[in-house]
Backbone as a ProteinNet text record, in pm:
[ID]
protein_1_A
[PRIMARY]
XXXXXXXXXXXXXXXXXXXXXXXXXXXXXXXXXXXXXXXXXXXXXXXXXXXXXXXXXXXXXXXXXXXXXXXXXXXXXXXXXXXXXXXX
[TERTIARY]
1380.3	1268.8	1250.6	1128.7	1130.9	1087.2	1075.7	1071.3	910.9	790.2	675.9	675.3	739.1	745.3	822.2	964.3	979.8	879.9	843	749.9	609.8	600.5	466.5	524.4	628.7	658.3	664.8	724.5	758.6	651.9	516.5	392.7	336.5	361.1	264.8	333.1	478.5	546.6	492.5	510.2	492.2	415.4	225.8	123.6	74	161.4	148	246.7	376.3	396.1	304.7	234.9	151.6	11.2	-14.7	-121.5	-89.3	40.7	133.5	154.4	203	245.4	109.9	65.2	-116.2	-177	-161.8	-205.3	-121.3	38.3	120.3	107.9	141.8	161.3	52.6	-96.3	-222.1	-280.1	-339.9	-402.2	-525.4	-582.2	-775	-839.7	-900.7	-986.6	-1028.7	-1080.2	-1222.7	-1013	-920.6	-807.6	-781.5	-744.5	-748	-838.7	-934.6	-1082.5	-1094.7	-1087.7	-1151.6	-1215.5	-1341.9	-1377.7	-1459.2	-1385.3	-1494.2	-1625.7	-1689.3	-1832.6	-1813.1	-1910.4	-1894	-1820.6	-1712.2	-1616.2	-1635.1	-1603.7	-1618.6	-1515.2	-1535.9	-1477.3	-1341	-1321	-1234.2	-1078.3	-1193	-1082.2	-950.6	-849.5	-693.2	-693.2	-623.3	-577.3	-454.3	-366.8	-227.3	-194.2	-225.8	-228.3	-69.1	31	131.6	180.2	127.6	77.5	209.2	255.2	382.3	515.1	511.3	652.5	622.7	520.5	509.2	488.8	486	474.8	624.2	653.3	892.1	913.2	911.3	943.9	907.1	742.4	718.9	825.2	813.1	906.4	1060.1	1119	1274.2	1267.8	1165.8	1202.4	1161.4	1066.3	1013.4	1129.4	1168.6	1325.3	1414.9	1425.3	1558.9	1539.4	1362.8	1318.4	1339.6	1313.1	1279.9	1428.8	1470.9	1652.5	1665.4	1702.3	1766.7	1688.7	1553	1417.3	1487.1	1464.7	1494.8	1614.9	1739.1	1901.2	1881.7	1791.5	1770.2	1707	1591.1	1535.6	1621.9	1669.8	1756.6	1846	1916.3	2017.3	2003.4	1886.6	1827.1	1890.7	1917.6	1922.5	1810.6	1674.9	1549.1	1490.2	1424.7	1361	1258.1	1112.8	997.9	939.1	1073.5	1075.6	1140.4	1240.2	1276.6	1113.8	1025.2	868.6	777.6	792.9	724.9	682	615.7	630.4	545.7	458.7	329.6	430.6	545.1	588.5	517.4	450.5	373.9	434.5	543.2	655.9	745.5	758.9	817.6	930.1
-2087.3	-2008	-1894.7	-1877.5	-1742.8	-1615.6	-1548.6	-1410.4	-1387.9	-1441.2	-1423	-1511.9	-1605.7	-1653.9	-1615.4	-1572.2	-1474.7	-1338.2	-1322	-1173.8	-1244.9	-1328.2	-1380.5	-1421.6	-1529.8	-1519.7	-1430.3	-1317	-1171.1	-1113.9	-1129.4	-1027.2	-1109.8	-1302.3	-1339.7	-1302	-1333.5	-1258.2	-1121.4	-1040.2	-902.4	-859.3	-912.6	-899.9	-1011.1	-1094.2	-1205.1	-1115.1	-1042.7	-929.7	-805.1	-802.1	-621.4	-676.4	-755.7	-860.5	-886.5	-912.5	-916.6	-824.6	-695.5	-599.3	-505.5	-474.1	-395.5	-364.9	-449.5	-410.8	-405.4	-373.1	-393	-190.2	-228.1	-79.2	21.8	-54.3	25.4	64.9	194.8	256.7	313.8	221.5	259.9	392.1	478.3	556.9	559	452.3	374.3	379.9	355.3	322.9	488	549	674.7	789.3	743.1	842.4	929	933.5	1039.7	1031.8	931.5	881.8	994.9	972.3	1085.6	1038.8	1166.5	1119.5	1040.6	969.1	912.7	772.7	749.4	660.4	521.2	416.8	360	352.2	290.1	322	210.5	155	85.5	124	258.2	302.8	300.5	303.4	338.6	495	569.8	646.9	746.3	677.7	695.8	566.7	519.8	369.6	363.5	459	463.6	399.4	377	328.4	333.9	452.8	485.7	390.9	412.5	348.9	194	137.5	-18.6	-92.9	46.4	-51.1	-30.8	69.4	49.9	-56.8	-70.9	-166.3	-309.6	-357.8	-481.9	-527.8	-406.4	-406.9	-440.7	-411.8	-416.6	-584.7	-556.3	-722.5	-857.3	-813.1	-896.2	-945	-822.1	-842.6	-933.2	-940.9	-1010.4	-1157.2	-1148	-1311.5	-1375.6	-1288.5	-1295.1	-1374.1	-1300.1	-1294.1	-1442.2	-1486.3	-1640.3	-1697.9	-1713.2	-1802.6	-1839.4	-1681.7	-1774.4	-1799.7	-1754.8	-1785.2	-1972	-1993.9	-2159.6	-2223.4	-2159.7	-2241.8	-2238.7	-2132.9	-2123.2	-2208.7	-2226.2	-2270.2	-2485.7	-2459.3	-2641.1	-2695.4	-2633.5	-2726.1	-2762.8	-2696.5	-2772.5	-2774.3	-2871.7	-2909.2	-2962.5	-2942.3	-3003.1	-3162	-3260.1	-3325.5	-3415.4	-3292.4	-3303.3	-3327	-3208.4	-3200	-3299.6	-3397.6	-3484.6	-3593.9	-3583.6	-3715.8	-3810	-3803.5	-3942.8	-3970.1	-3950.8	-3992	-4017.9	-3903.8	-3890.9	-3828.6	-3791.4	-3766.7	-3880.7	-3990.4	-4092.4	-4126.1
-1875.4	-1835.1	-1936.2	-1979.9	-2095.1	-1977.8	-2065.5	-2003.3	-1926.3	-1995.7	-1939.6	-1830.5	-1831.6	-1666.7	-1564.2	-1600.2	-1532.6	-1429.7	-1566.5	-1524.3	-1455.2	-1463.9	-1397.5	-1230.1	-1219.1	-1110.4	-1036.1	-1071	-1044	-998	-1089.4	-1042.4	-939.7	-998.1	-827	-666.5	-676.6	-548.2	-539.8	-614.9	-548.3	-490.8	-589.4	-494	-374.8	-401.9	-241.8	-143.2	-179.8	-51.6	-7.5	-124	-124.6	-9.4	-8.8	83.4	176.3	212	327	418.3	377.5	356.3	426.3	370.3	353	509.9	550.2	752.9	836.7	781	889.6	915.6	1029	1075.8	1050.8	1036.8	1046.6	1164.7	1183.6	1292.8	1203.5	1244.8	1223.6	1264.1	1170.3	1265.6	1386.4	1422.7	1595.6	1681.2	1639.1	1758.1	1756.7	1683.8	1676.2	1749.5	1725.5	1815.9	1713.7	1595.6	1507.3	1392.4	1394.3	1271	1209.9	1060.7	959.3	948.2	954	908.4	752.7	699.7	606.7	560.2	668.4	675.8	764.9	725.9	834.1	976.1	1070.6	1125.5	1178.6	1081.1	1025.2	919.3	878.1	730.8	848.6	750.8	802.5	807.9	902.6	893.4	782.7	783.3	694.3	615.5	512.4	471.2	419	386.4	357.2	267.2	145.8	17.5	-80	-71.7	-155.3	-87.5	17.6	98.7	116.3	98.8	125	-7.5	-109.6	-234.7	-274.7	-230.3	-247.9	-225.6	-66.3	-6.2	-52.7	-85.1	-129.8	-274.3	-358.2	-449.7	-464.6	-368.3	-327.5	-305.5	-126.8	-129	-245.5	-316.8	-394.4	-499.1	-570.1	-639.2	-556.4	-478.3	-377	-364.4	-342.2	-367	-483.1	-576.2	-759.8	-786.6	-787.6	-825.9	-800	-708.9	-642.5	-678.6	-726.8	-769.7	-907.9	-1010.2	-1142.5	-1163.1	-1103.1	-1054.8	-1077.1	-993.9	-947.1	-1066.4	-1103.7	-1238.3	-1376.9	-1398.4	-1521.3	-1498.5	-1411.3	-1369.3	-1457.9	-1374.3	-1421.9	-1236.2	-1172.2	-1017.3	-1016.6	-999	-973.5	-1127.8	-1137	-1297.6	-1227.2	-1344.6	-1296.9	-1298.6	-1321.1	-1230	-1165.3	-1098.5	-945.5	-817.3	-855.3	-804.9	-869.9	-939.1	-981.2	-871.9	-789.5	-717.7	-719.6	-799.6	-827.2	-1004.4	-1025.1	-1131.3	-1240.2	-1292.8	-1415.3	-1536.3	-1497.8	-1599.8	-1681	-1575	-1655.1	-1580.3
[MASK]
++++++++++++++++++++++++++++++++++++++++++++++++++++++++++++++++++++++++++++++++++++++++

């Protein structure tokens, strides 16, 4: 595995957790009772932006790790996933 795939795996996990991640533990203005003028009444209140991008980060590493652990390794090779055998 070279390094830009590495880092690519890496960025597609992280923002497939940050997507994940993103509405948990939201309280809407309209659930709240205090929508700003201007706002919809949808916006989040406290979106907690700093602490869920730690967090997506931490776990994302933890996934990362054992992923290319496995590909470097050569346990799974692409084709082990070959299954219309177009590899040969």
């Amino acid at each position: 595995m070279t390094i830009t795939g590495a880092l690519v795996i890496f960025a597609v996990l992280w923002f497939l957790g940050l997507l994940v991640a993103l509405p948990i533990g939201e309280t809407s203005q309209e659930e709240d009772g205090e929508v700003v003028p201007g706002t919809p009444a949808s916006a989040p209140i406290d979106p907690m932006m700093k602490k869920k991008l730690i967090w997506v980060t931490i776990v994302t590493f933890l996934i990362w790790v054992p992923i290319c652990l496995v590909i470097a390794s050569g346990w799974i090779t692409i084709r082990d996933i070959d299954f219309f055998n177009r590899m040969g």
